[in-house]
N, C-alpha and C positions, 0 to 999 in steps of 0.2 A: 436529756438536754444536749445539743451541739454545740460545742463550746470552739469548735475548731476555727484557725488562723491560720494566713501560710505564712504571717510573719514569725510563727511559735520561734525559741531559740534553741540551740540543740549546741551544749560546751563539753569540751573533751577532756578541761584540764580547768586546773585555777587559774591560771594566766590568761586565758580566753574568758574568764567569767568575769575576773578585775578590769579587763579591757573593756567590758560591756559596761561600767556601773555610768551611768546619766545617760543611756539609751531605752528605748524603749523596747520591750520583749516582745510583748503580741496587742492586737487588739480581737477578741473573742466576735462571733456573729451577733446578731441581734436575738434580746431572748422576749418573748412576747411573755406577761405577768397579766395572768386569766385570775378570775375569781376562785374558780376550784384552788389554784395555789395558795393565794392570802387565805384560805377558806381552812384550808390545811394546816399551813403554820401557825393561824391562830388555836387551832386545835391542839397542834404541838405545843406550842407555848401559853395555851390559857389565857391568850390577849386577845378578847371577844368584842373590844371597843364597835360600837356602831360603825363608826365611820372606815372600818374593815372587812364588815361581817353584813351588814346591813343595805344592800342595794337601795330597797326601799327609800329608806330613813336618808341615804343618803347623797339622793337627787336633788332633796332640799338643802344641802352641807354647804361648805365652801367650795368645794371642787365639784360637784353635780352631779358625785359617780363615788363609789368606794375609793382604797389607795392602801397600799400594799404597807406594811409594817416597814416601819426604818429598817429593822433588824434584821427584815425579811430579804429584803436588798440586801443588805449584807451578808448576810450568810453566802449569798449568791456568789459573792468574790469571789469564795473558791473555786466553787464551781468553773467559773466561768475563766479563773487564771490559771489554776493550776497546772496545766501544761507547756507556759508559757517560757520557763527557766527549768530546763535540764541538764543536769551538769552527771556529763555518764560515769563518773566513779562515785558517784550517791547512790547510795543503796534505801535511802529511803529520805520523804521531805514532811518537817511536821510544821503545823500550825506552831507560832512562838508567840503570838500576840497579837497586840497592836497600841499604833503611838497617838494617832489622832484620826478622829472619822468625825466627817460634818457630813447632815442631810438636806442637802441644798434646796433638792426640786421634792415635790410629793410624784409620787410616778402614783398616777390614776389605774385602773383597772382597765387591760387591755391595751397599755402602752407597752412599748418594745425600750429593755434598756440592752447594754453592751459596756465589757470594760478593755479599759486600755491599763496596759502594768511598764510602769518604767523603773529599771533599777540604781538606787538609789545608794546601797552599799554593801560589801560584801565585808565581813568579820572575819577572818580564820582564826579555828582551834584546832587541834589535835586530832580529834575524829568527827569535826564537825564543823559548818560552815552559817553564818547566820548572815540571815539578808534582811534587808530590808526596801520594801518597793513600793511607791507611791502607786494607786491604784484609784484610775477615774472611772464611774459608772456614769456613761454619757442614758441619756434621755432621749429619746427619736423625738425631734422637734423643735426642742426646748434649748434654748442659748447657755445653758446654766446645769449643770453636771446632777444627777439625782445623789450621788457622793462622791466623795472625796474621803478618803480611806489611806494610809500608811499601813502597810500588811507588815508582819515579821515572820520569817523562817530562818528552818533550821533544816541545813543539807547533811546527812548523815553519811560519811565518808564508808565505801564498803572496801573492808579488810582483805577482799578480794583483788580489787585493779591496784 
Protein backbone atom coordinates (compact mmCIF):
# COMPACT_ATOMS: atom_id res chain seq x y z
CA UNK A 1 0.00 0.00 0.00
CA UNK A 2 1.29 3.75 -0.71
CA UNK A 3 0.38 5.64 1.92
CA UNK A 4 2.78 8.48 1.05
CA UNK A 5 2.03 12.45 1.54
CA UNK A 6 4.37 15.39 1.18
CA UNK A 7 2.39 17.02 3.80
CA UNK A 8 3.62 13.97 6.26
CA UNK A 9 4.91 15.97 9.58
CA UNK A 10 8.37 15.40 10.88
CA UNK A 11 8.76 17.15 14.90
CA UNK A 12 11.98 17.40 16.81
CA UNK A 13 10.90 18.17 20.00
CA UNK A 14 7.59 18.55 22.17
CA UNK A 15 7.28 22.12 21.52
CA UNK A 16 7.07 21.73 17.84
CA UNK A 17 4.34 18.85 18.31
CA UNK A 18 2.11 21.17 21.01
CA UNK A 19 2.41 24.01 18.23
CA UNK A 20 1.00 21.54 15.70
CA UNK A 21 -2.30 20.39 17.93
CA UNK A 22 -5.72 21.85 15.49
CA UNK A 23 -3.53 21.39 12.18
CA UNK A 24 -3.66 19.01 10.06
CA UNK A 25 -0.62 16.39 9.54
CA UNK A 26 -0.94 14.71 6.19
CA UNK A 27 -3.59 13.64 3.76
CA UNK A 28 -2.46 9.91 2.44
CA UNK A 29 -2.90 9.05 -1.54
CA UNK A 30 -5.81 7.38 -2.72
CA UNK A 31 -6.19 3.72 -1.84
CA UNK A 32 -8.41 1.70 -4.45
CA UNK A 33 -10.70 -1.28 -2.11
CA UNK A 34 -10.80 -4.36 -4.86
CA UNK A 35 -12.76 -7.43 -3.88
CA UNK A 36 -9.75 -9.62 -3.25
CA UNK A 37 -9.33 -7.08 -0.14
CA UNK A 38 -13.00 -7.19 1.41
CA UNK A 39 -12.61 -10.89 0.22
CA UNK A 40 -9.64 -11.23 2.68
CA UNK A 41 -10.61 -9.53 5.61
CA UNK A 42 -13.73 -11.22 5.60
CA UNK A 43 -11.69 -14.27 5.83
CA UNK A 44 -9.72 -12.68 8.63
CA UNK A 45 -12.60 -11.83 10.52
CA UNK A 46 -15.25 -14.65 9.63
CA UNK A 47 -17.77 -11.81 8.45
CA UNK A 48 -19.00 -13.67 5.34
CA UNK A 49 -22.19 -11.38 4.95
CA UNK A 50 -23.43 -11.48 1.27
CA UNK A 51 -23.42 -8.13 0.69
CA UNK A 52 -19.33 -8.35 1.21
CA UNK A 53 -18.49 -11.68 -0.25
CA UNK A 54 -21.17 -12.16 -2.78
CA UNK A 55 -20.88 -10.09 -6.12
CA UNK A 56 -23.63 -12.09 -7.49
CA UNK A 57 -26.21 -11.66 -4.86
CA UNK A 58 -25.25 -8.33 -4.67
CA UNK A 59 -26.10 -6.53 -8.02
CA UNK A 60 -29.49 -6.96 -6.78
CA UNK A 61 -28.65 -5.11 -2.88
CA UNK A 62 -28.99 -1.66 -2.27
CA UNK A 63 -25.76 -0.48 -3.74
CA UNK A 64 -25.55 -2.88 -6.97
CA UNK A 65 -22.05 -3.94 -6.20
CA UNK A 66 -20.50 -5.60 -2.98
CA UNK A 67 -19.00 -2.82 -0.08
CA UNK A 68 -16.08 -3.39 2.02
CA UNK A 69 -16.67 -4.02 5.81
CA UNK A 70 -16.97 -0.78 8.19
CA UNK A 71 -14.13 -2.30 10.10
CA UNK A 72 -12.39 -3.05 7.07
CA UNK A 73 -11.97 0.84 6.35
CA UNK A 74 -10.93 1.09 9.59
CA UNK A 75 -8.40 -0.90 10.06
CA UNK A 76 -7.02 0.96 6.94
CA UNK A 77 -6.40 4.26 9.28
CA UNK A 78 -3.44 2.97 10.17
CA UNK A 79 -2.17 2.15 7.42
CA UNK A 80 -2.81 4.99 5.63
CA UNK A 81 -1.82 7.65 8.72
CA UNK A 82 0.61 6.21 10.34
CA UNK A 83 3.49 8.19 9.01
CA UNK A 84 1.75 11.29 9.43
CA UNK A 85 3.15 12.57 13.12
CA UNK A 86 6.73 11.84 13.77
CA UNK A 87 8.09 13.09 16.69
CA UNK A 88 12.03 12.10 16.49
CA UNK A 89 12.85 11.34 20.16
CA UNK A 90 10.04 8.46 19.98
CA UNK A 91 11.39 5.40 19.82
CA UNK A 92 8.25 3.73 19.12
CA UNK A 93 4.25 4.78 18.43
CA UNK A 94 1.28 2.32 19.62
CA UNK A 95 -2.22 2.14 18.78
CA UNK A 96 -4.06 3.54 22.34
CA UNK A 97 -7.61 3.25 20.97
CA UNK A 98 -10.31 5.18 19.95
CA UNK A 99 -13.01 7.72 21.11
CA UNK A 100 -15.67 7.79 18.31
CA UNK A 101 -15.84 6.41 14.73
CA UNK A 102 -19.10 6.85 12.48
CA UNK A 103 -19.63 5.00 8.95
CA UNK A 104 -20.95 7.65 7.07
CA UNK A 105 -20.74 6.52 3.34
CA UNK A 106 -20.71 2.38 2.34
CA UNK A 107 -17.46 2.57 0.02
CA UNK A 108 -18.66 0.07 -2.74
CA UNK A 109 -16.16 -2.36 -4.32
CA UNK A 110 -13.58 -0.65 -6.57
CA UNK A 111 -14.02 2.87 -5.01
CA UNK A 112 -10.84 4.80 -3.95
CA UNK A 113 -10.81 6.10 -0.39
CA UNK A 114 -7.96 8.46 1.34
CA UNK A 115 -7.42 9.79 4.84
CA UNK A 116 -6.80 13.11 6.13
CA UNK A 117 -5.39 13.20 10.13
CA UNK A 118 -5.54 16.48 12.09
CA UNK A 119 -4.31 16.76 15.56
CA UNK A 120 -6.35 17.30 18.03
CA UNK A 121 -4.12 16.93 21.34
CA UNK A 122 -1.04 16.16 22.67
CA UNK A 123 -0.90 14.56 26.72
CA UNK A 124 2.51 14.37 28.22
CA UNK A 125 3.94 11.65 30.68
CA UNK A 126 7.02 10.85 31.68
CA UNK A 127 8.18 8.40 29.06
CA UNK A 128 5.37 8.83 26.93
CA UNK A 129 3.17 11.10 24.78
CA UNK A 130 -0.61 10.35 24.06
CA UNK A 131 -2.49 11.87 21.11
CA UNK A 132 -5.06 12.17 19.91
CA UNK A 133 -6.24 12.97 16.11
CA UNK A 134 -9.38 13.18 14.28
CA UNK A 135 -9.08 11.18 11.18
CA UNK A 136 -11.46 11.53 7.93
CA UNK A 137 -11.64 8.71 5.25
CA UNK A 138 -12.81 10.88 2.33
CA UNK A 139 -14.60 8.80 -0.45
CA UNK A 140 -13.55 9.59 -4.43
CA UNK A 141 -16.76 11.22 -5.31
CA UNK A 142 -18.94 11.21 -2.65
CA UNK A 143 -19.84 14.81 -0.67
CA UNK A 144 -19.95 12.83 2.77
CA UNK A 145 -16.74 11.08 4.31
CA UNK A 146 -16.72 6.97 4.31
CA UNK A 147 -15.53 7.73 8.33
CA UNK A 148 -15.02 9.89 10.67
CA UNK A 149 -12.68 8.13 13.28
CA UNK A 150 -10.89 9.89 16.57
CA UNK A 151 -7.60 7.78 16.53
CA UNK A 152 -5.41 7.63 20.08
CA UNK A 153 -1.58 7.17 20.44
CA UNK A 154 0.86 6.69 22.28
CA UNK A 155 4.61 8.22 21.53
CA UNK A 156 6.98 6.33 23.48
CA UNK A 157 9.89 8.66 24.56
CA UNK A 158 13.57 6.91 23.63
CA UNK A 159 15.82 7.02 26.71
CA UNK A 160 18.28 7.67 24.06
CA UNK A 161 17.72 11.64 22.60
Amino acid sequence: MNATSSTARVFHDMAGLLAAVGSVLGTSDWLEIDQRRIDLFAEATTDYQWIHVDPERAKDGPYGTTIAHGFLVLSLVVPLTSHFLQLRTAGMKLNYGLDRVRFLTPVTVGSRIRATARLLSVDGLDTELRTKQEVTVELEGSQRPACLAETLGVLVIDDAS
